[in-house]
LUMTI-884491 format. One record per residue (C-alpha): residue in three letters; x, y, z. Coordinates in steps of 0.1 Angstrom, whole numbers, plus 2048, in hexadecimal, padded with zeros to 3 digits. Example, Ala and Ser with C-alpha at 12.3 -4.5 7.8 and 13.67 -1.06 7.14 Angstrom:
ALA87B7D384E
SER8897F5847
***
This chain:
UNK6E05BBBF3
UNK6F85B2BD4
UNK6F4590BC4
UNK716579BC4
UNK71E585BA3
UNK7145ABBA6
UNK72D5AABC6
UNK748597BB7
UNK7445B3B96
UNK74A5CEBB3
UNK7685C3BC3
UNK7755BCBA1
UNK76E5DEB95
UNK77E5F0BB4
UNK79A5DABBA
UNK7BF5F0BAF
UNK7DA5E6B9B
UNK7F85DCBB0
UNK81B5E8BA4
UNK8365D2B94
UNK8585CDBA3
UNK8775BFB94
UNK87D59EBA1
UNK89C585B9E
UNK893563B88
UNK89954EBAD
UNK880561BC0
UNK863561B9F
UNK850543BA7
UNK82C549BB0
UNK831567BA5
UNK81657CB8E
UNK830584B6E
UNK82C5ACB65
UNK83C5AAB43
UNK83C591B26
UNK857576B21
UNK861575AFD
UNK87F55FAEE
UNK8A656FAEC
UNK8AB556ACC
UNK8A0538ABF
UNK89351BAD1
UNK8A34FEAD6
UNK8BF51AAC8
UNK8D44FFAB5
UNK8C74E0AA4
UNK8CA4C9AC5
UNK8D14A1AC8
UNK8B6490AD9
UNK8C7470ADD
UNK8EC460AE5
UNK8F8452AC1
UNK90B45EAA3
UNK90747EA90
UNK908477A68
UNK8FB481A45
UNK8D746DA42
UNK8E0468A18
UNK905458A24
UNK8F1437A2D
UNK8ED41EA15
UNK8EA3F7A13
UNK90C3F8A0B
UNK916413A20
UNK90C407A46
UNK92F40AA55
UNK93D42CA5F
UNK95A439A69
UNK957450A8D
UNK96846FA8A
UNK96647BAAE
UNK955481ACB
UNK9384A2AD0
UNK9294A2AF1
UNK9124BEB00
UNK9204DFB04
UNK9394DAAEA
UNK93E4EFAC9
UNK9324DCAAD
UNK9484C8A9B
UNK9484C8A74
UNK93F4A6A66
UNK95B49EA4A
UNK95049CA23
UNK95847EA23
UNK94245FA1A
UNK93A44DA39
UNK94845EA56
UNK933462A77
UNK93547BA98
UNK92F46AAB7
UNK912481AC9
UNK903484AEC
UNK8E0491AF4
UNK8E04B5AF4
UNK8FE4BCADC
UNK8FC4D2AC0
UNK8F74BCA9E
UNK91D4C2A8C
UNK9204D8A73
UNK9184BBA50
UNK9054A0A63
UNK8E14A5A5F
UNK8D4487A71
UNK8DC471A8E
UNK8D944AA97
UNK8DA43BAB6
UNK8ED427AC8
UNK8D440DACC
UNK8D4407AA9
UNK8FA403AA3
UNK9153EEAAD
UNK9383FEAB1
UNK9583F4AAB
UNK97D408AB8
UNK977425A9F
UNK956420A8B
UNK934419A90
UNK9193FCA7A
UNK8F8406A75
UNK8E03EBA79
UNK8CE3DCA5A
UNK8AC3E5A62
UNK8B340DA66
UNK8AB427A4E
UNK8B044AA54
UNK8A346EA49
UNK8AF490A4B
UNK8A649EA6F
UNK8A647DA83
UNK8AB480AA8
UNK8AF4A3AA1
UNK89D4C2AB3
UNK89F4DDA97
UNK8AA502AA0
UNK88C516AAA
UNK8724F9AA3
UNK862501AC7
UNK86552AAC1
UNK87753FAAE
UNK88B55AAB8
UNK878578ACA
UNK856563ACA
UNK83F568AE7
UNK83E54BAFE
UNK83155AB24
UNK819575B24
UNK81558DB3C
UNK7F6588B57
UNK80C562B60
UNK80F552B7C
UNK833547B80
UNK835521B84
UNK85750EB7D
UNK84C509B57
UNK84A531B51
UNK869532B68
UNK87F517B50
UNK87252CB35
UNK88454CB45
UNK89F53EB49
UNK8A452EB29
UNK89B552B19
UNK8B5565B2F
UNK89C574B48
UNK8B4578B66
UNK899590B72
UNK874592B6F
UNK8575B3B70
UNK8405A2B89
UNK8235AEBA1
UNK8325BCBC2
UNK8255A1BD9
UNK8045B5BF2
UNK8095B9C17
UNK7ED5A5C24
UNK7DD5A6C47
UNK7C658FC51
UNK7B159CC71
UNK79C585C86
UNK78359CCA4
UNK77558FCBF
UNK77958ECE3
UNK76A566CE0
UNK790561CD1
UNK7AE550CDD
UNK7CF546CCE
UNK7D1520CC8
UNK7EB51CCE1
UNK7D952CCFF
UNK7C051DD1D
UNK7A3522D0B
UNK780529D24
UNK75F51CD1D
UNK75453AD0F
UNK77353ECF2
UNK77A530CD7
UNK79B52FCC9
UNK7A9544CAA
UNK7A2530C89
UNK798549C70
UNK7BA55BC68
UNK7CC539C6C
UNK7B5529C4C
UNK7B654EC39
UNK7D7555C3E
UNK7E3531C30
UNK7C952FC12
UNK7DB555C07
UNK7FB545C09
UNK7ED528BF2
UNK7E0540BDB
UNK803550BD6
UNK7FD56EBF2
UNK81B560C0C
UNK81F586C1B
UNK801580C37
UNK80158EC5E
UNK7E9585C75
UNK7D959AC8C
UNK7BA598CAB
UNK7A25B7CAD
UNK78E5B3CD3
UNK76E5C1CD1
UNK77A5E7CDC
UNK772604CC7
UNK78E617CCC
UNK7A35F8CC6
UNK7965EECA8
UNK79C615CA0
UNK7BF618CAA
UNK7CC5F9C99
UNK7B85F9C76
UNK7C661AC74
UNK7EC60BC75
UNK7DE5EDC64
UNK7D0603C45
UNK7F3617C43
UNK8065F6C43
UNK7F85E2C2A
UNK7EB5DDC0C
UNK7C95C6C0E
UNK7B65C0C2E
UNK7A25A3C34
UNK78B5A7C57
UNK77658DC64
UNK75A590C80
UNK74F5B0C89
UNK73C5BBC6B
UNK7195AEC6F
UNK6FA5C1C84
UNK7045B7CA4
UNK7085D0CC3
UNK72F5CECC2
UNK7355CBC9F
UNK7495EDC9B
UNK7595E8C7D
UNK7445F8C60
UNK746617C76
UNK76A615C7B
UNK771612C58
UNK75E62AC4B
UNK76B646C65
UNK78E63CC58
UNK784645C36
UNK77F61EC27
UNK767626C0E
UNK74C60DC0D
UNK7455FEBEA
UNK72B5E1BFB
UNK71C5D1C17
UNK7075B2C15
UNK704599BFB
UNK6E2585BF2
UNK6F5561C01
UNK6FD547C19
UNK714543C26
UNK723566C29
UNK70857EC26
UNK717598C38
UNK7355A0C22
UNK7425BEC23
UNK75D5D4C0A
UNK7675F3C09
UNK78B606BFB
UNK79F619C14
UNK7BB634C13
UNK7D662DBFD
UNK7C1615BE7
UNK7BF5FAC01
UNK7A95DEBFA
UNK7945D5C1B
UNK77F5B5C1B
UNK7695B3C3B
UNK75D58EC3F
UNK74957FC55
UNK75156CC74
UNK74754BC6F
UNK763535C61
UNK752525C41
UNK743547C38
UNK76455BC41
UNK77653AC2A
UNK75D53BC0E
UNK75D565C09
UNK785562C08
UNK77E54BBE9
UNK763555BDB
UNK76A57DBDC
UNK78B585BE8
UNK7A556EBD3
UNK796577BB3
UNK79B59CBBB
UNK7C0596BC9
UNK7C2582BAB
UNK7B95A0B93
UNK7CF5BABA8
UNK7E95A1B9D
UNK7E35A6B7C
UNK7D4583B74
UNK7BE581B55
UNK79757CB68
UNK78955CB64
UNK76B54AB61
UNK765534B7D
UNK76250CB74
UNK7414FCB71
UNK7364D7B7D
UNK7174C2B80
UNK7074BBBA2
UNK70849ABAB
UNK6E9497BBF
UNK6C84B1BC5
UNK6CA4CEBD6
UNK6B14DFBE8
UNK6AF503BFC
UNK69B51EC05
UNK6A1540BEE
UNK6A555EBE9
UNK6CC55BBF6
UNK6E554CBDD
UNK6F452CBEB
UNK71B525BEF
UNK719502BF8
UNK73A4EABFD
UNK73B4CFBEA
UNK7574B2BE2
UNK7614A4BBD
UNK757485BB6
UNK769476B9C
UNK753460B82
UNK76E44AB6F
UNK76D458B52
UNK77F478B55
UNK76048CB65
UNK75849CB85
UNK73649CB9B
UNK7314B4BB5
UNK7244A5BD5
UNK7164BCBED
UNK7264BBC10
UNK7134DAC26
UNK7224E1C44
UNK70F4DDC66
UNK712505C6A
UNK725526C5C
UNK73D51AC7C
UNK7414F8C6F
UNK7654FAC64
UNK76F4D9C67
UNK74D4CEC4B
UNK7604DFC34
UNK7834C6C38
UNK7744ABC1D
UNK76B4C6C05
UNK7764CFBE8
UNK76B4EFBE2
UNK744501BDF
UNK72E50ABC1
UNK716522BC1
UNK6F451FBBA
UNK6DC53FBB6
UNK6C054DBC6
UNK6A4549BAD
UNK69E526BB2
UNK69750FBD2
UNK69F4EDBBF
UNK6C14E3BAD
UNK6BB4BFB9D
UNK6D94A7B96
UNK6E94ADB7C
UNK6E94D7B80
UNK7024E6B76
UNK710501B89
UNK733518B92
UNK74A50ABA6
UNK767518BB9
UNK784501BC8
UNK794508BE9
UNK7BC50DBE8
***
């Protein structure tokens, strides 16, 4: 069997590169961002007010000279005006106007008093060149690089669009997901449920951690435990969309048909097994037409923990997200288990009052125990080669979305 990280290097490696699309600005967000965002001119593209006041020349204020006369009236929006030659004149400005044409400086109202057509500045004001003023191009200048590609789009890269002209974006085309729960134990949540069933719970929690992840395109589907079922509809399944995420049916057990199905509809098996718990019996493989199939076992924590721990990093890198390194944290208390399989064990953050985090182990009863996993945080992972984990280890850590 593969180690954690010799599975998660696997799926990496085998995983395609989904095409982009051309997508309007309104519809970007959450999107993964195909093409670089650079600036169509300077930035803030005039020198810009920052404050309601007056707009005048910084050297036109002396101790004799505190009076001025107001010329007119700039708000936002407006062309600038041009600030007369002469000595101690004054444009009244709003936030967001263009500094007029001669004025170099502004001073706010708050430290004036006006009169019908002129302005006092008070006694304890000075002024310089530039104050209350944003400068053209002091954030970027013109064709500087300010999104790169490999983003996701969030309303800050979307303002930055927008500011930059981009009415349309390059972006990933969003995946056709299908989540498929088997099992003839498995009910929908609104039927009579018998002793002997349990209701569907799996593709419910998979389906709304893909969406939380930035994967909203997600159908559901129920497998029984029929061969030439599960035949008939992976094959539509496989033609349909673009990543397949199975869970149940992939273990040793007398009705577990799915590795066989797969493979005879040409799924090419990259790995099965991984050296942990929970979710030993992981499965992945690539089918026709590049589709990325991720066979995960039954039980709801391991089927929940694979999704994170394997299968969003790969979507995420289909994407066209740069890979990253997973975040590390300290145990908060000892740790103890019997090797040689890694351990993915949920834990909650504990804040310390001082800006770090503890991770407090929380295990669940069972793999089944879905509801152990509701005052978690997320899981670390601790590997195989040791059987004790004092406090204070420090160790990987993936959050749940």
């Amino acid at each position: 069997m593969l180690t954690p990280t010799e599975a998660e290097t696997e799926t990496l490696k085998r995983m395609p590169q989904w095409p982009s699309k051309t997508c309007p600005l309104l519809e970007a967000h959450g999107r993964i961002l195909r093409q670089s965002i650079h600036t169509d001119r300077d930035l803030p593209p005039f020198d810009r007010v920052t404050m309601d006041g007056y707009a005048l020349r910084a050297t036109d204020l002396t101790p004799d000279q505190r009076t001025f006369k107001i010329q007119g009236v700039q708000a936002a929006g407006m062309r600038p005006a041009e600030l007369s030659e002469e000595l101690g004149v004054c444009v009244e400005i709003m936030t967001g106007a263009v500094l007029p044409v001669g004025a170099d400086c502004v001073v706010p109202y708050e430290e004036t008093t006006r009169t019908a057509d002129s302005m006092t500045i008070s006694d304890q004001t000075t002024l310089e060149m530039g104050n209350i003023v944003h400068p053209r191009g002091s954030d970027y200048s013109k064709g500087a690089l300010v999104v790169e590609a490999g983003t996701r789009l969030t309303g800050r890269e979307i303002a930055v669009a927008a500011s930059c002209g981009g009415a349309t974006l390059h972006v990933t085309k969003q995946p056709k997901i299908a989540v498929v729960s088997t099992g003839d134990e498995l009910v929908e949540v609104d039927a009579i449920v018998a002793p002997h069933q349990v209701r569907r719970s799996n593709d419910y929690a998979l389906r709304a951690a893909l969406i939380s992840a930035g994967y909203p395109d997600v159908s559901r589907f129920l497998l029984h435990d029929m061969k030439h079922e599960i035949e008939h509809q992976l094959w539509h399944i496989l033609e349909e969309f673009d990543v397949v995420l199975l869970t149940g049916g992939v273990s040793k057990g007398k009705f577990d048909y799915l590795p066989e199905v797969l493979e005879s509809l040409e799924v090419k098996k990259v790995f099965q097994g991984i050296a942990q718990r929970p979710g030993k019996p992981f499965w992945f493989g690539i089918g026709p037409r590049q589709v990325a199939v991720f066979a995960l076992p039954g039980n709801p924590v391991s089927a929940y923990t694979c999704l994170h721990r394997y299968a969003l990093p790969a979507l995420a890198k289909a994407s066209g997200l740069p890979l990253t390194s997973p975040r590390t944290i300290r145990l908060e208390s000892v740790v103890t288990f019997k090797p040689p399989l890694a351990r993915l064990m949920p834990v909650e953050l504990i804040d310390q009052g001082d800006g770090t985090q503890l991770a407090r182990p929380l295990s669940t009863n069972t793999s089944g125990d879905f509801g152990g996993l509701v005052h978690t945080d997320g899981f670390v992972e601790l590997p195989a080669d040791q059987s004790e984990f004092p406090a204070g280890t420090v160790a990987n850590y993936w959050s749940w979305v």
